[in-house]
N, C-alpha and C positions, 0 to 999 in steps of 0.2 A: 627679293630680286629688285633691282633698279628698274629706275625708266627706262630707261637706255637696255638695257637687258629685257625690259617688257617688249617694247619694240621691236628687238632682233628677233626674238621668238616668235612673236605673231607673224613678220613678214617670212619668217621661214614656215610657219604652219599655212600662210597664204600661197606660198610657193609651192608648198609640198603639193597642196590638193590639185594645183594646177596641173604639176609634175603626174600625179596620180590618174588623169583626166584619161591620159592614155600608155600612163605603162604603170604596170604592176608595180603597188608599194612596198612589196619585197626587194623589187630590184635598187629601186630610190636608193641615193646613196649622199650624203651630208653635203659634199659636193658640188654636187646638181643642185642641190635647194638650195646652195649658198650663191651660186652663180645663178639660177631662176627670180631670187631675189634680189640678184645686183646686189649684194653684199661680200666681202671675200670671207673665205673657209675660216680664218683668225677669228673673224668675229664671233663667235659660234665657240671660241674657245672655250669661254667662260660663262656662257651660256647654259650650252646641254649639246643631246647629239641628236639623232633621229628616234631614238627613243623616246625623248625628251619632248621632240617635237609633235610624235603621235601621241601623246600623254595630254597636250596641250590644245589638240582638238575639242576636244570635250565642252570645255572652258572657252573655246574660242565658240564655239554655236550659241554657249549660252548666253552672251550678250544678248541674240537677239530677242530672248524675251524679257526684255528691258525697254524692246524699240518700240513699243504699244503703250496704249493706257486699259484702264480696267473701268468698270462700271460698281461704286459702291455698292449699288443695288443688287447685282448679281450672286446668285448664289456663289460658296464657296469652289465647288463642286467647277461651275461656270468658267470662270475666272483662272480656275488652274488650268480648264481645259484651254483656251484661249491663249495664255500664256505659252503651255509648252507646242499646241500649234506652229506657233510663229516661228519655233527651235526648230522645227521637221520641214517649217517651210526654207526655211535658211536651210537648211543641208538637204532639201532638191536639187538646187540648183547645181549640187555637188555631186549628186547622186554614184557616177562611177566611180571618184574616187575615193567614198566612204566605205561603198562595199570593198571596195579592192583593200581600205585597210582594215576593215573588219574583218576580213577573209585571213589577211597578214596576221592580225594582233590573235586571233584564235589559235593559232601555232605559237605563240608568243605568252606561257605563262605568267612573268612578270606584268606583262601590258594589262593581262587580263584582271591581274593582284589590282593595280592601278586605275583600272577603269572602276571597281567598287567604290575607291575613292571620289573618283569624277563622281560617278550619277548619284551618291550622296553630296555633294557640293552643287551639283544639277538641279535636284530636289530642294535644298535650302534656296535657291536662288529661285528658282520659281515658286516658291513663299511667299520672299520680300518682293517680288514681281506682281505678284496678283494679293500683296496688302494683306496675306497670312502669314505673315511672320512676328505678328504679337503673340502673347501670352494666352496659350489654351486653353482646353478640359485635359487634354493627352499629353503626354511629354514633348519638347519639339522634335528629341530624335527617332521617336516613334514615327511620327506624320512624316518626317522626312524619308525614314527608312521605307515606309508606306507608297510614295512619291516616287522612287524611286525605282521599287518596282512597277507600277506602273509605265512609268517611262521609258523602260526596260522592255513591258510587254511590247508598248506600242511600235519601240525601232523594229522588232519582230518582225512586228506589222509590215512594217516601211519598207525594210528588206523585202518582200513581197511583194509591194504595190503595183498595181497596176493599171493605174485609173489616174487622169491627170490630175483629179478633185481631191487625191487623196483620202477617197473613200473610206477603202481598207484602213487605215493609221487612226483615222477618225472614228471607226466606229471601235477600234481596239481600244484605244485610250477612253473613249466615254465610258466605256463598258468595265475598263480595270479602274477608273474614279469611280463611278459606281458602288461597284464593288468596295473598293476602298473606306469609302463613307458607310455603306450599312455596316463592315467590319468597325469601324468608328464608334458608332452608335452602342454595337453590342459592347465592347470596350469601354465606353464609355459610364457605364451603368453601375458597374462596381465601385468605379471612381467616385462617381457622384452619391451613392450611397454610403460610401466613408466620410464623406466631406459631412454629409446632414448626420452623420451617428456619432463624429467626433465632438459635440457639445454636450451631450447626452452623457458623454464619458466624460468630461471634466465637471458634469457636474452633478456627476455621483460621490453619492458619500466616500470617505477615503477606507471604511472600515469594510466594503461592498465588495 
């Protein structure tokens, strides 16, 4: 996708949420979001459509856990939590019109085929966000797939919230890294046990 094309689409997925603030994202119609963002319907041609444009949500939150910095010193654990905070903080501010399109894309099979994609791309981005996006013990699409569901718990969460502090989110997401990491650890163990047994094996007799 172009610049030019990057752009159209953000400011139509800035539009849509505004649009969403007070009417149902079901009703939203490509239209409305093209004249909400001052842009005309044409533009959008070649673009995508409102499908397109609730697909692009996702991707548009995740910037903000970009907007931070991290503490080397922090655990891993730390630093992811940190990161996808600042994603749940960005989409407060939005809060009616995510659920309203949450509520939408849940009637919306394809959306939902599409969103696996996002929170896998979600998950890899807050990796390289929080300086875990070198080379592991684990595969990287394991840790991501890992990530992923977590993040997943914690919108659960969100959707529930009810506390300005974002309590609730908070304590879902520590609790599904957590989790994630001693799942890690046990996973881990095999791996690291083939790495120390694989010399052992080249340097057996060939006749053995």
């Amino acid at each position: 996708m172009s610049d030019t094309n990057k752009q159209i689409l953000e400011k139509g997925v800035r539009a849509a949420l505004e649009l969403a603030a007070g009417t149902d994202w079901s009703e939203l119609t490509l239209a409305a979001i093209a004249d909400k963002a001052e842009l005309k319907l044409e533009d959008f041609h070649t673009v995508g459509d409102k499908d397109t444009i609730a697909d692009a949500v996702e991707a548009y939150f995740d910037k903000a856990m970009s907007e931070g910095s991290f503490d080397a010193d922090e655990t891993p654990r730390t630093r992811l939590f940190d990161v996808i905070m600042m994603r749940f903080e960005a989409m407060e501010a939005h809060r009616p019109a995510l659920l309203s399109l949450m509520k939408w894309r849940q009637t919306q099979p394809l959306r939902m085929i599409a969103l696996l994609a996002s929170r896998q791309a979600s998950a890899e981005w807050a990796m390289v966000c929080s300086g875990l996006d070198k080379k592991g013990d684990l595969p990287k699409p394991l840790r991501s797939t890992a990530i992923a569901w977590a993040i997943a718990q914690a919108e659960r969460a969100w959707r529930r919230e009810d506390s300005a502090d974002m309590s609730r989110t908070m304590a879902k997401l520590d609790g599904e890294l957590r989790k994630m990491e001693e799942r890690a650890d046990w996973i881990r163990k095999p791996f690291a046990r083939r790495k120390s047994a694989a010399p052992e094996a080249e340097d057996a007799p060939s006749g053995a």
